[in-house]
C-alpha positions, 0 to 999 in steps of 0.5 A: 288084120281084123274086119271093121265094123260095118254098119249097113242102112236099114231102109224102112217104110214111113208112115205121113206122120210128122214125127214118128219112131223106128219099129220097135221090132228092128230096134228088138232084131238090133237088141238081140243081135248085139246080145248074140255077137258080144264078147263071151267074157263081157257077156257071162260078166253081165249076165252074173250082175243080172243073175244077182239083181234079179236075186236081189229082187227076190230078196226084196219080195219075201222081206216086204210080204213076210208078216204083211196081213191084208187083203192077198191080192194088195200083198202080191201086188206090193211084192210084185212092184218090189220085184221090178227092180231087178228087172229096173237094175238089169235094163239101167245099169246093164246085164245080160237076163235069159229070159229077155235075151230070148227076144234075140230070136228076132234077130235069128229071123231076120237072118241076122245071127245063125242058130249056133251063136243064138244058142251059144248066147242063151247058154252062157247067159243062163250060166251067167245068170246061174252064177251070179244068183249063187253068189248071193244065195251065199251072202244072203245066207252068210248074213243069216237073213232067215233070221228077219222077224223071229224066223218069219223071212225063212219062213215065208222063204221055204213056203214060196220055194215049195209051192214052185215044186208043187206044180204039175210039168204042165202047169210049170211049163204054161206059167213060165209063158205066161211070165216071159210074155210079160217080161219080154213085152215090158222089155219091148216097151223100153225100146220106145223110150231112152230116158232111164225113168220112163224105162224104169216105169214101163217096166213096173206094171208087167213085172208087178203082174207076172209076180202077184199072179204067181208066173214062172220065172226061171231066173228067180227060181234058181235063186228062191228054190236054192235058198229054201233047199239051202235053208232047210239043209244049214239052217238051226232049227231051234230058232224058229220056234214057230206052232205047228211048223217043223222041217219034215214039212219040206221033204219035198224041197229037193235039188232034184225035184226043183230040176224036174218039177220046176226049173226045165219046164219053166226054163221051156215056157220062157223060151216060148213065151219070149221068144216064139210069142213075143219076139217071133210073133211081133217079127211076123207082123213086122215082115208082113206090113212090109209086104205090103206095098201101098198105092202112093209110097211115101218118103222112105227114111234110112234108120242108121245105127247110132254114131259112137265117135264124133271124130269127124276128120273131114266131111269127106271122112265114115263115121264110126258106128258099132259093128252090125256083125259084133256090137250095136248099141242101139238108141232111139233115133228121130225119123223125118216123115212126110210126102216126097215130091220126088219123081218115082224115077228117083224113088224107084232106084236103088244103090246098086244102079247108082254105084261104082262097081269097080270103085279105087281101093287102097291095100292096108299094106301100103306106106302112108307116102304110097297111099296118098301118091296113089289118092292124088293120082286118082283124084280122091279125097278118100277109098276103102281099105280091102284085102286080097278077098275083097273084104271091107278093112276100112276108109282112109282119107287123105286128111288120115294120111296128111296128120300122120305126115305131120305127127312124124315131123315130130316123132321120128322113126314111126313108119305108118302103114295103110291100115295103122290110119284107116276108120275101121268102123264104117257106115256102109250101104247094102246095094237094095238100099234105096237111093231116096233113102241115102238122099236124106241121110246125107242131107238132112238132120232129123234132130234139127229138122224135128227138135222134139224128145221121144216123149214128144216134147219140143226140145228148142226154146224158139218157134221156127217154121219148118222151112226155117227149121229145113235151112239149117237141118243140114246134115253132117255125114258122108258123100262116099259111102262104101256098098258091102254085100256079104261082107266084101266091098262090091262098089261104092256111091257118091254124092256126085253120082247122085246128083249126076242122075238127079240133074239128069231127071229134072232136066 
């Protein structure tokens, strides 16, 4: 039997404003954690595609900067913006990058991931990283591209990747800062926008920087320090035919100078910059705005991970969503902002005074006739599915059972159980979340309700008033959400019992 993916809502405070986003630092806790719980397989897959762009872009620089003349700062720039795309290609067509992955320590913060898998993700990346880099280092040099321009490209090259060794442990250490800072925050910036070309232009300016001012890279140096040592030990050094150039000159290029001088420092530096600067610096800032509790607290908006099934098999039926232990995909979701007139009576509640703490449950190993007696007898629509340690398998409903009712009148002989039927990635609550929150989630549809892109721009072709707008933002989601606590079931509320207290207040 394998566990569901839960989704448990992440209740944020709002800001008054019309319209406004889910903090970026949940949307980096939410990146990272998708990072760190990813197949390993999958992972090291996407970390060699990223290893081999960010090679690409290397490729990219040293062809448009070998033979340029001119001003030095416009050359660098000009190589800096080429080299953005092999952080463009990583963000849109996917890859996994150690120096953006270190953003996950948002994520370890927040108590989301252990140590263990942090460091388990970082290491096969950076092995992923390394083996896609290597990969191209051959086929550039099986292409012979140290060729390009009369021996220029080798050239220009061995110059770059000897001028990395020649940095102090220090030095080496303080640019690979400096450059994660950079890529990390053009990373971050991502998170405010998903429209692919928006993405792509954030990411420009950062990388641009960190390139033409000569920052540390460790993902590019095990590409570019390979290649010059490469090219210095297999290159044929009658084709260069350059004065005042020969190969004693890069003595210094070696394997284990690029390690010592270079690559640990810099690999250090990244790690810092990304992580402890950017990612823990912004968590910091983020849980101190959330002890601050102002005087007049406005409406609270529930942030839920984004939907991936649209399989509705009812009203009554979970949603399918990613695993917040596993996998999430994380997109930009539009949050409803505005002062509650709720009483503080309502505002103040939380899941846990609202639920049932000895909800009806289902065992996954009960026969599909067995399952539905037993929901007609308890006068339910659907349950949670649990084990014998009470640990959230799933949500069946009777809509489940019935089509497979109806699929064996047609295809004799299949016996279904329990757990064969059940939804098992579930929308869940936590019993802190607060009851206010749940209220709009079920009621309200924020793209119906705010019909504007991220960018701002009005998506709906006719002016409607916001009351207008609020009589048809109704809200297709469930009315029976199961409360998980430590990853085992410890109730569940309904759309009932909230309106039991409701009436209960304004009465």
């Amino acid at each position: 039997m394998t566990i569901p993916n839960l989704v448990p809502l992440a209740a944020r405070q709002s800001q008054p404003t019309p319209v406004a986003e889910t903090s970026l630092c949940q949307r980096a806790a939410a990146y990272g954690q998708e990072k760190v719980t990813k197949q390993a397989m999958a992972s090291i897959g996407q970390a060699m595609f990223a290893g081999a762009f960010i090679a690409l872009a290397f490729v990219f620089y040293l062809t448009v900067t070998t033979g340029a003349s001119g001003d030095w700062g416009m050359v660098r720039l000009v190589g800096g913006l080429a080299f953005s795309l092999g952080l463009m290609l990583v963000v849109i067509c996917g890859g996994e990058l150690f120096t953006s992955s270190v953003l996950s320590s948002v994520a370890w913060a927040q108590k989301r991931v252990s140590t263990r898998q942090l460091l388990a993700c970082w290491g096969r990346v950076y092995l992923g990283n390394f083996c896609g880099a290597m990969i191209m280092l051959a086929l550039i040099l099986s292409a012979k591209m140290y060729l390009l321009d009369g021996g220029l490209w080798g050239l220009n090259a061995l110059k770059v990747a000897q001028h990395k060794l020649h940095h102090s442990w220090g030095q080496a250490f303080a640019l690979g800062i400096l450059c994660n800072m950079l890529v990390c925050l053009g990373v971050w910036m991502t998170f405010a926008s998903k429209e692919a070309l928006t993405k792509a232009i954030l990411l420009m300016l950062p990388v641009a920087m960190f390139v033409s001012s000569g920052f540390e890279h460790s993902i590019a140096n095990l590409f570019m320090v390979p290649l010059g040592i490469a090219i210095k030990q297999l290159a044929i050094w009658d084709w260069y035919q350059i004065p005042g150039f020969t190969a004693q000159q890069f003595n210094d290029l070696t394997l284990l100078h690029f390690l010592t001088n270079n690559l640990i420092p810099v690999t250090a530096g990244n790690i810092v910059g990304g992580g402890i600067v950017v990612g823990l610096g912004y968590w910091w800032i983020d849980a101190g705005k959330a002890r601050v509790v102002p005087e007049k607290v406005p409406l609270r908006a529930v942030h839920l991970e984004p939907v991936l099934s649209s399989d509705q098999q009812g009203k009554e039926q979970i949603q399918h969503s990613d695993n917040a232990a596993n996998t999430i995909s994380i997109l930009s979701s539009k949050v409803c902002r505005g002062e509650t007139q709720m009483p503080k009576s309502i505002q103040k509640l939380n899941v846990s005074a609202l639920m049932d703490q000895t909800p009806f449950t289902l065992s996954p190993e009960l026969s599909v006739y067995e399952g539905l007696k037993q929901l007609n007898e308890a006068q339910l629509r659907g349950a949670p599915v649990v084990d014998a340690q009470r640990r959230l398998l799933g949500f069946v409903s009777q809509q489940d059972l019935l089509r497979s009712l109806w699929s064996e009148e047609f295809v004799r002989g299949i016996g279904y159980k329990v757990a064969d039927l059940m939804q098992t990635r579930v929308l869940t609550v936590t019993p802190d979340d607060a009851v206010a929150d749940l209220i709009e989630v079920m009621v309200v549809d924020r793209d119906k309700l705010f019909p504007v892109s991220d960018m701002g721009v009005l998506t709906g072709n006719t002016y409607a008033s916001y009351e207008e707008r609020l009589r048809h933002a109704s809200a297709s989601k469930p009315s029976c959400f199961p409360v998980v606590s430590e990853g085992k079931l410890v109730g569940v509320i309904t759309r009932e019992a909230i309106v039991t207290k409701v009436c209960a207040v304004y009465g």
